[in-house]
N, C-alpha and C positions, 0 to 999 in steps of 0.2 A: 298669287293674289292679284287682281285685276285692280281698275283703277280706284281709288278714295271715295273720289266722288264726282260725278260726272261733270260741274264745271270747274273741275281741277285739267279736264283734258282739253287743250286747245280747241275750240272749236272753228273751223273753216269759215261758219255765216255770218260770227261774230266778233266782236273786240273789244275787248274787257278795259284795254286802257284808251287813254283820252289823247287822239294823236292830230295835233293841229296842222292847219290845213297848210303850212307852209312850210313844217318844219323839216322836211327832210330836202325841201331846196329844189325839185324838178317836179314841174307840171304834167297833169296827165294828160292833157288834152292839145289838141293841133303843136305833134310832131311828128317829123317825117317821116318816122315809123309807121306814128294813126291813120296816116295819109294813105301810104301802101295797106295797111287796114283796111282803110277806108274805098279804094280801088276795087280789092277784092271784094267785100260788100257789092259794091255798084256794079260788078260785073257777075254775081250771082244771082240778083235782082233784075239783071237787063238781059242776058241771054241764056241761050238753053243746054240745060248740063244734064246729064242721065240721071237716074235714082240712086245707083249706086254712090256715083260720084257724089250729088249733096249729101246724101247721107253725110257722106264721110268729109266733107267740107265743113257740114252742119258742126259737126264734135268740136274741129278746129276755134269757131266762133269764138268762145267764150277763151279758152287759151292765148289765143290770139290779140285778145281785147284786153282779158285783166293782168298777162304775166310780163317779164321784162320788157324793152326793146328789145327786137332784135334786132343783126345786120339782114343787108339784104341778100346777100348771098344763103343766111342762115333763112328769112321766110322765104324767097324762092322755092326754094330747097323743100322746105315743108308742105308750100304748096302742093306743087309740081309733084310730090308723092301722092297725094288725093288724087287731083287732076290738071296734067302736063296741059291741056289748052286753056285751061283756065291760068294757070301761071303766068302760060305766054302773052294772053291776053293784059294780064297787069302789069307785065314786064313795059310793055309796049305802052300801055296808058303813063307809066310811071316815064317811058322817053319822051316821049311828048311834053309834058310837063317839062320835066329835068331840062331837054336839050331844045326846048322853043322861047318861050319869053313869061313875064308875069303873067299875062293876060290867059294863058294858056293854062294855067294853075286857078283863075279867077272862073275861067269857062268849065272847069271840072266841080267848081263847088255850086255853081250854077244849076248845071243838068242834074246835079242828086234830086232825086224822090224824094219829095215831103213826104215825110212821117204819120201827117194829118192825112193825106191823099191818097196812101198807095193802101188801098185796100186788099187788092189782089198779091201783094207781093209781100219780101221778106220783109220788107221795110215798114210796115205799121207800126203807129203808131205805139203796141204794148210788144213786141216782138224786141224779142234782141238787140236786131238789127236796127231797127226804128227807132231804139233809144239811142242803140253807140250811134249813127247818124245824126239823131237830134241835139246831140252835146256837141258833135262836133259842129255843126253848123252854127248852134247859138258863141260857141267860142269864136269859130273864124270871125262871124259877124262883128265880136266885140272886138277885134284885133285894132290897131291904127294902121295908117298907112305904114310906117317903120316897121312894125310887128311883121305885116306881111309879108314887106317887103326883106325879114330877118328867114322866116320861114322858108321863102322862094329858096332864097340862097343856102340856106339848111337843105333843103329838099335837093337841091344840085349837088352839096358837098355829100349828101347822104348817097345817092344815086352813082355817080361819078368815085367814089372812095371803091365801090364792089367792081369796076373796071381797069382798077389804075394799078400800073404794074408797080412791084415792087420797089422799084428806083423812085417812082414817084413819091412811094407814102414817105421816102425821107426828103421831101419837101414840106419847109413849114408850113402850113395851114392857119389861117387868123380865125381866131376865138373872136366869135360873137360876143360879145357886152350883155352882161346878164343885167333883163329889167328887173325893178325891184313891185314894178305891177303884178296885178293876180294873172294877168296874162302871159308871164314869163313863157319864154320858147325854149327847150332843148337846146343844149349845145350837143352839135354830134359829130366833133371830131373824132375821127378815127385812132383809135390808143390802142389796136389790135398789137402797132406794132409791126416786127418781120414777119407775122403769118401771110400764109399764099391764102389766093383763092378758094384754092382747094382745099386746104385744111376748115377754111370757115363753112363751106358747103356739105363737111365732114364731119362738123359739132355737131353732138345728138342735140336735140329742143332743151332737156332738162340741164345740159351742161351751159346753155346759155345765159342761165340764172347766174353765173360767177360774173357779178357787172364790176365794172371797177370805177362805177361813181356812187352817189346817191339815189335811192331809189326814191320814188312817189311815194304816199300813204298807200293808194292802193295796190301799186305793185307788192309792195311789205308787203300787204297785210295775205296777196295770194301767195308770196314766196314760203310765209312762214305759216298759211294753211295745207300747202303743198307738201313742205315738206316734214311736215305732224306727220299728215296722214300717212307719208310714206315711211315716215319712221314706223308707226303703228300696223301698217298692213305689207310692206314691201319695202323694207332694209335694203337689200339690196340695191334699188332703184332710185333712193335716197343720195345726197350727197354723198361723198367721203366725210369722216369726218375733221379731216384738217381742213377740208375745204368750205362745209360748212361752216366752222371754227371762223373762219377769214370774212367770211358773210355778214353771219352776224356780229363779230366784232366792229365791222364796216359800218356796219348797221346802228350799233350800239354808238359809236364814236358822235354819228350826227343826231342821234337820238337818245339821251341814255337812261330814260325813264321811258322807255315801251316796255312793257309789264310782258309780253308777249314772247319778245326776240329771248329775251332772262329763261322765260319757259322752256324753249326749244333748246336753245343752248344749255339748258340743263339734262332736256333728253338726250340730246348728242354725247354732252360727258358721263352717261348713261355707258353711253356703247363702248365706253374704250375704259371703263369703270376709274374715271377718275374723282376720288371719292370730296378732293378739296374742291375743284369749278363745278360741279354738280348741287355742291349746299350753301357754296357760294350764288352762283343763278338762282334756285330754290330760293333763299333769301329775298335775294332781289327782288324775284317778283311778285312773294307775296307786299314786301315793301312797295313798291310800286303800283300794285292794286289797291293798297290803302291809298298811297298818296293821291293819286289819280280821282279818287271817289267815288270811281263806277260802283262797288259794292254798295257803298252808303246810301247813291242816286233810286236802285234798285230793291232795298231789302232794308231801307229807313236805317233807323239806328244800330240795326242789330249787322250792320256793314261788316263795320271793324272788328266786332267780335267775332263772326263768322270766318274771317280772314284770318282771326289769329289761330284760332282752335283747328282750323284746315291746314294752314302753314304748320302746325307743329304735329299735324298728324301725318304729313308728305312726309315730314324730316324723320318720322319715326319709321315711316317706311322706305324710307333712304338707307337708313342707316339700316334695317332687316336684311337687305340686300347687300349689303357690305359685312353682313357677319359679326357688326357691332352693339352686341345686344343690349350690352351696360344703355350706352346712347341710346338706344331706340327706345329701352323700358323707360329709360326718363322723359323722353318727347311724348312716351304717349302717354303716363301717366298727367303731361301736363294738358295733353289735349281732351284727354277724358275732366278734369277739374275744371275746364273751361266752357265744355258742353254742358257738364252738368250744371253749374251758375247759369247757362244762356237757356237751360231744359230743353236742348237741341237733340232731342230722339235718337232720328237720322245719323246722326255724329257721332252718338255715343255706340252707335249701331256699327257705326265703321271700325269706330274702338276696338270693340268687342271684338270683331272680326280678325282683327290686325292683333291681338291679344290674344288667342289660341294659335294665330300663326306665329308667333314669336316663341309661347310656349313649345310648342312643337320644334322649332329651329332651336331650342335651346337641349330636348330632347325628352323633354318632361310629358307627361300625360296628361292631354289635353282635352280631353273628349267628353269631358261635364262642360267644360268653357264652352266647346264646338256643338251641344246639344242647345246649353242654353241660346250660343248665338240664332243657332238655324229657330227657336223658337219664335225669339223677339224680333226676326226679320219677314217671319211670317205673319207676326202680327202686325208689323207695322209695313205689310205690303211691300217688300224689299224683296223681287224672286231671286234676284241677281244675287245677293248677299246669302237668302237660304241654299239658294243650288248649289254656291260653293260652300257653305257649309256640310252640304250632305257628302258631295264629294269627297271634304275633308277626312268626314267620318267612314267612307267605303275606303279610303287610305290606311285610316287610322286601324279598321276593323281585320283588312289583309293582312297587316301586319302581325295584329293580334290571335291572328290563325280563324279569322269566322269563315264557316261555310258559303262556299262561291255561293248557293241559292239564297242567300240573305246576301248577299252585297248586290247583288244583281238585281233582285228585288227593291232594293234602293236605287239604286241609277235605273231604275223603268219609271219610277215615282219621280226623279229628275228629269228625265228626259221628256216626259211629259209635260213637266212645266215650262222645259225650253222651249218644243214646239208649240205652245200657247203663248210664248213673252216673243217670240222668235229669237231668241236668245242664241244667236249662231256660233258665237266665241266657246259657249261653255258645250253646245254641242258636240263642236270636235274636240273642246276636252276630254268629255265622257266619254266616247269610240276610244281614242288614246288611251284612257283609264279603265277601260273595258279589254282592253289589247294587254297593257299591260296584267293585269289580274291575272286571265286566261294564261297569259306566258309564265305567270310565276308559279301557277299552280300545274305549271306540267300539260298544257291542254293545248301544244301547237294550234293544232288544225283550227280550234275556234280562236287562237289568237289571230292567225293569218287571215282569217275572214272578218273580222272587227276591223283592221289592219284595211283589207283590200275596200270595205265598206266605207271608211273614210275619205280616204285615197281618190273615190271615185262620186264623193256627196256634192251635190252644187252646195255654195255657200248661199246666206241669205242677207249677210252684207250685204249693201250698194258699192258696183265697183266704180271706184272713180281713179282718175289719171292712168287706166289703165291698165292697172293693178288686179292679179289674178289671188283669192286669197286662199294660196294654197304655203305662204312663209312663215306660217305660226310656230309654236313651241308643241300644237300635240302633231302639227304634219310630222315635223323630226324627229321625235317620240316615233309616229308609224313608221316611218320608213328606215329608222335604225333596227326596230323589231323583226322589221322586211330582211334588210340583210343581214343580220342574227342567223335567222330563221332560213334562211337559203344558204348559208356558211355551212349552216350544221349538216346538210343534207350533201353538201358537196359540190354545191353550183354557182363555184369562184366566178363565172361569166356575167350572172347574173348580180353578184352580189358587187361586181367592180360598175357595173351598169349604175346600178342603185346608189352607189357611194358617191358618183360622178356628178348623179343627180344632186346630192344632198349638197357636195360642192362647190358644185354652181347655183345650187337656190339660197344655200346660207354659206356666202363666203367668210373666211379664216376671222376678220374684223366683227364682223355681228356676232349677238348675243347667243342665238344657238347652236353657235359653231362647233363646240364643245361635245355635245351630244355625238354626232357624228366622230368626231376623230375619237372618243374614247371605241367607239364604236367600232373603227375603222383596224386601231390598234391589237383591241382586243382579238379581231378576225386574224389578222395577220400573224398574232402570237399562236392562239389555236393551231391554224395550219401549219406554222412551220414545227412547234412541238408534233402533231399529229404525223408529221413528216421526218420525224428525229433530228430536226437541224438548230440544235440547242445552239450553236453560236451565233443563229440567226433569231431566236427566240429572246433571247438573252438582250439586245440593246431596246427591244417594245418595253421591257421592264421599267426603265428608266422615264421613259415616253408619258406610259401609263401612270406612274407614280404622279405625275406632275399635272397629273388632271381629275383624280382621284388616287389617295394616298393606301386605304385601305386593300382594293383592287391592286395595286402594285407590289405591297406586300406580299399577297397570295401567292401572285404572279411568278415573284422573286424567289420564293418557299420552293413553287412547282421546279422555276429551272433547277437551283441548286437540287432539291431531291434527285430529279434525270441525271446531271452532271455528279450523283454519289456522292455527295456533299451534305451530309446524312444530318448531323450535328448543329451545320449552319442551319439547314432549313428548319430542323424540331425549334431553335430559339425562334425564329422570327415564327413560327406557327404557333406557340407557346403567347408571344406579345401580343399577334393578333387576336386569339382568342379572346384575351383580357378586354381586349378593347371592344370586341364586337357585341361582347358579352355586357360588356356597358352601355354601348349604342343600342342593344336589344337587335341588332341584326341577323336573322332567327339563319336566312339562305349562307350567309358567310358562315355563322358559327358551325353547321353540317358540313359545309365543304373543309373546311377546318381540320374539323373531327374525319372525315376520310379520310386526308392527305395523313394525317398521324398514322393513322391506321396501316397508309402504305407504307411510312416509315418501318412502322414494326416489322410487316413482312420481310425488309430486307434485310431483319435480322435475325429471321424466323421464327419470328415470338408472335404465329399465329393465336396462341391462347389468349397474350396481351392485348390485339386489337381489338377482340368481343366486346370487352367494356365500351371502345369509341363505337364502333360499328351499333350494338347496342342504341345508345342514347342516342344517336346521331337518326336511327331509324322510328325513333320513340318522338323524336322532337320532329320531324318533318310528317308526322302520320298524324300530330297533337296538329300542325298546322295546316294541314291537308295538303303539302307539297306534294304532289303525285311522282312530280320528274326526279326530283333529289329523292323519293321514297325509294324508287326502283331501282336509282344506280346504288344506293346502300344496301338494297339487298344483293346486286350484284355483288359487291364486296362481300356480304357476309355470306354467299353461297359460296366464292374461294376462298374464301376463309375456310371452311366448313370442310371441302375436299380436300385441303392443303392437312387438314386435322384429321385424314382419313375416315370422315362419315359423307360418300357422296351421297344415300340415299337422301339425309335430310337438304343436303346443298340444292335435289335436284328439285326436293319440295319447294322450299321457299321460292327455288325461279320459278315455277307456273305462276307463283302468283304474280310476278312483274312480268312475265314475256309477252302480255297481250297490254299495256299499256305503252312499252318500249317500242316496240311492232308499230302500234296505231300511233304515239306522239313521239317518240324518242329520236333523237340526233343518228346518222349514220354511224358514227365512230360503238355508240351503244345497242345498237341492234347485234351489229358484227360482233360485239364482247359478247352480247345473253346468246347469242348461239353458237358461239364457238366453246363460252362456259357450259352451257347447256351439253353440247357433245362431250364434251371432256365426262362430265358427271356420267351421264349412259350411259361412255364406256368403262368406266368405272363399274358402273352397279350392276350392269346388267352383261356385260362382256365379260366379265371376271368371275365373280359367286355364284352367280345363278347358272351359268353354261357350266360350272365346277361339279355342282352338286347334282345337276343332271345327269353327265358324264360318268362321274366318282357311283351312281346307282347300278350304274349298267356293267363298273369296273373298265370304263374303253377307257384304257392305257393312254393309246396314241392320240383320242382326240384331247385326254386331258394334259400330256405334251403340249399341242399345240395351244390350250388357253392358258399354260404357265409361258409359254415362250411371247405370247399377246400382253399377256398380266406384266411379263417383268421390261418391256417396251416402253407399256403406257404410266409403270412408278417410273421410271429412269426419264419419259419425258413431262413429269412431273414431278422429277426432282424428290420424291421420293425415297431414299439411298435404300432404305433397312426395305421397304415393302419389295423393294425392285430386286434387292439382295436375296431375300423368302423365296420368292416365285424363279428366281434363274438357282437357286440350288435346288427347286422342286424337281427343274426343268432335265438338271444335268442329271439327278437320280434315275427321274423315268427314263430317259433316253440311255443311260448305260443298261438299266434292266430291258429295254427293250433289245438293243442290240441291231437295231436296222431303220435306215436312215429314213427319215420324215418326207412326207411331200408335201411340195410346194403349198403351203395353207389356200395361195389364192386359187388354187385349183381343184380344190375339194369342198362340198356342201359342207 
């Protein structure tokens, strides 16, 4: 379920609470950092740099202007990746300044381009540039003489800190005297510490946000738009989060009514699911929005009600997410009773929403809820809300066995509407949920193409800080599918390729990490059963259990049956059933129902597994599983010859041997044609050559089809058939009286 409501999610342009202009203690303007800013500006404006290179200076602008300080080894460093002479260029303005006199700092604020005047350049007056320039300049202006004269000497300590060997930084340093004027300067002693040079010219730009003073308002307010976004589009690239934990606690300490930092720090305890500082933040900040007033300043009186009924609609989907459903059904009941007093449409819309999804996580049937929502979001102009309702319903409908050409037909009706809302997120939902379908319903080929269609879509997001939006919940979805899907075929190369990827685009700590390593496990179980190394098979069990519980059981069932542990695995396939049978889990309950089936065989109670094989082929035909349809016929075809009728064994395979062929797994092709052979030679190597033969009375060649016949019972285990045909064998051959030749040399 995506987000409540849209200004529940951080927004970058804006700031919901009330953050006064002093409180966080350091000014944003004329410090020796802005100054090195401010350099580079002047020297992009004065001399001539290629296309490529502005460009790519251009990006830096605004980075540069609104996020931390940095040291100057650390912009160097940034620069000089754009453009090495442009670097050198500020390095060099910046000694001048640093290592000559005040006057030399006075004659740089000088030569700046008025902002009114420079038509031609970066610096106009409505440009980027022209504005960071015009702040600074009205600030220097207001400076005193002291002020400057605090600056100069900052700007020295600042300069001089990025050349001073390590022996030096353990020399005290005197701390500037903080004014209590709007003019206040920077203190920028150096608190790096033992680090070297190198290590600071070796911090990435985004690690540089770990400051260890107070920030500005504006710096907050880009740290904690930066690092939303990056939560929401690119986890990975995001803090850690202990580290961001230390941030905004930092943060919080000097500040502790920002409505904002409360938010973030609640999606952070998101990621590592800690379920008490998550609804504790949560709290906060809806308390802090009320306190603050923004709501009330924007939306009249109806502020605080909107805050409260929002607030208790987040908590219920807090609590969704943690599996707490008692709490959730009470938060939303109470947010639904507060919409309806305020006749908040919208709200109650979300309700709704959140209230089929709840049913559904509880395991109930949902799908009158999920009809009526997708109605009243249509009505009230909500795509976003209807699209995933319909999705919902093309979930709800797979399960309930509907024909691919009706679910598909709905997601064509969605998909439609995403490319008119440009609705990018639910886009690559639908591919994911069109991949998945195809894979359950046994139709490889068209899952890999949904699968490779994703994979390969630009996004219609705006990418910003970088961020490529390929780290979502339906990418991990595709590319788990991917190596599924190349496991089965046998192209372990490929499929370590693809897992490699998954674990560097969603590392161990993020949210869809999970995906993956069930994913990874489940591979590695396959092969090494497929490979007979049950003592290698055997510890995935454990793995698997712990990340899905039902899965592991199965799992568990499979090794012990291999390991002839016959008794153990019938109980746990026995409990499983119960359960899945409860869940409505239609693919587990079939797989179930096989593996019973195999038990029986090992006790030669082929007549007892008809009944699982049976039902097992009744319920995945009722659901249109195509792939579990085939391999239960594959069972019930040995079943069938193991009972001594292969003509019908070899019927029923034609009917799966052309969907096995076109989608089935390598391990299942190789079983329908090797089962397939076995049957032929059954039916038609044995009776039918008999009674050809037995016409004509040729003795010798019906020798040789009892000496063929009592081979192929003996290697089908057979006893009494195999026993018939070799005392047929030994009859003819003493009335013959002369020895046979060699079968393979005779037509």
């Amino acid at each position: 379920m995506a987000s409540v409501h849209e200004s529940l999610y951080f927004n970058p342009m804006m700031t919901n609470g009330v953050v006064h202009a002093n409180v966080f203690g350091i000014k944003d303007w004329v410090t020796p950092y802005k100054i090195s800013v401010l350099a580079l500006l002047y020297e992009m404006t004065t001399s001539k740099i290629s296309l490529p290179e502005r460009r790519r200076l251009n990006k830096l602008i605004l980075p540069l202007q609104q996020g931390p300080d940095l040291t100057l080894g650390q912009f160097l460093k940034t620069v000089e990746d754009c453009c090495p002479q442009t670097a050198y260029a500020v390095k060099l303005r910046l000694h001048e300044m640093a290592d000559g006199e005040l006057k030399d700092m006075e004659f740089f604020f000088s030569t700046l381009p008025t902002p009114f005047t420079a038509f031609d350049s970066e610096a106009y007056k409505t440009s980027v540039v022209g504005l960071f320039m015009r702040h600074m300049l009205l600030a220097y202006n207001k400076l005193s003489f002291s002020q400057v004269y605090k600056l100069y000497k900052s700007l020295q300590q600042y300069y001089h800190s990025h050349y001073a060997k390590p022996t030096d930084r353990q020399v005290d340093v005197p701390v500037l005297a903080a004014d209590d004027s709007d003019m206040d300067l920077t203190s920028t002693e150096d608190t790096v510490g033992d680090r070297t040079d190198k290590e600071e010219l070796d911090t990435p730009l985004h690690e540089s946000e770990l400051r260890r003073g107070p920030l500005s308002q504006k710096q907050a307010e880009y740290f904690l738009a930066r690092q939303a976004y990056l939560l929401k589009n690119d986890e990975n690239k995001a803090l850690k989060p202990a580290a961001l934990q230390d941030e905004l606690n930092n943060m919080l300490k000097f500040n502790p009514d920002f409505a904002e930092a409360h938010y973030l720090n609640y999606l952070n305890s998101m990621r590592v699911q800690d379920i008490f500082i998550s609804t504790h933040s949560l709290l906060h900040y809806f308390d802090r929005l009320i306190l603050s007033g923004s709501e009330g300043k924007s939306n009249g009186d109806e502020g605080y009600g909107r805050s409260l009924r929002y607030a208790a609609l987040n908590l219920a989907s807090l609590h969704c997410r943690f599996g707490h459903y008692q709490q959730a059904d009470l938060a939303l009941q109470e947010a639904i009773r507060i919409a309806q007093e305020s006749n908040d449409h919208v709200c109650l819309q979300h309700c709704l929403s959140w209230l089929y999804t709840l049913e559904q996580m509880k395991g109930s049937d949902s799908s009158v809820l999920t009809e009526d929502s997708v109605k009243m979001a249509a009505h009230f102009c909500l795509p976003y809300l209807a699209s995933l309702g319909i999705q919902s319903l093309v979930q709800q409908g797979a399960i309930q066995g509907k024909t691919a050409h009706e679910l598909m037909d709905a997601l064509k009706d969605t998909d439609i509407l995403h490319w008119k809302h440009s609705l990018s997120e639910l886009i690559e939902i639908s591919l994911a949920q069109t991949t998945s379908i195809w894979r359950m319903y046994g139709k490889s080929t068209m899952a890999l193409q949904q699968a490779q269609l994703l994979l390969n879509m630009s996004s219609l997001e705006p990418v910003n800080f970088g961020v490529q939006q390929n780290n979502t919940e339906a990418f991990a979805v595709a590319l788990c599918h991917l190596a599924e899907l190349h496991a089965e075929q046998g192209l372990y190369g490929a499929v370590a390729e693809i897992l490699l990827h998954l674990k560097e685009q969603f590392p161990p700590h993020t949210q869809h990490a999970k995906l993956w390593m069930l994913c990874d496990l489940k591979i590695q179980f396959e092969r090494h059963m497929n490979e007979g190394k049950y003592h290698l098979a055997e510890p995935q069990v454990t793995a698997i259990a712990a990340l899905n519980k039902t899965e592991g059981l199965y799992r568990k069932a499979q090794v012990l049956k291999a390991l002839n542990r016959s008794t153990e695995a019938y109980s746990i396939l026995q409990r499983l059933q119960v359960h899945c049978e409860k869940t409505k889990c239609t693919e587990m309950i079939i797989r179930v129902m096989l593996s019973t089936a195999e038990l029986h065989w090992e006790s030669c109670g082929f007549s007892t597994a008809l009944p699982f094989l049976l039902q097992a082929l009744a319920l995945a035909r009722q659901h249109h599983l195509q792939a579990l349809a085939s391999e239960t016929v594959l069972h019930l075809a040995f079943t069938q010859l193991m009972l001594g009728v292969p003509e019908q064994a070899l019927t029923v395979l034609h009917e799966a041997m052309e969907p096995i062929l076109a989608h089935g797994a390598v391990m299942d092709k190789g079983r329908a044609l090797l089962l397939t052979a076995r049957c032929q030679m059954a039916c038609f190597c044995g009776s039918a050559a008999a009674s050809y033969f037995s016409m004509l009375n040729c003795k010798e060649r019906l020798r040789d089809v009892y000496y063929l016949q009592a081979q192929l019972y003996r290697s089908l285990r057979q006893t009494s058939q195999c026993n018939k045909c070799a005392m047929l064998f030994r009859l003819l051959d003493q009335e013959l009286q002369s020895p046979a030749a060699p079968i393979s040399m005779r037509l």
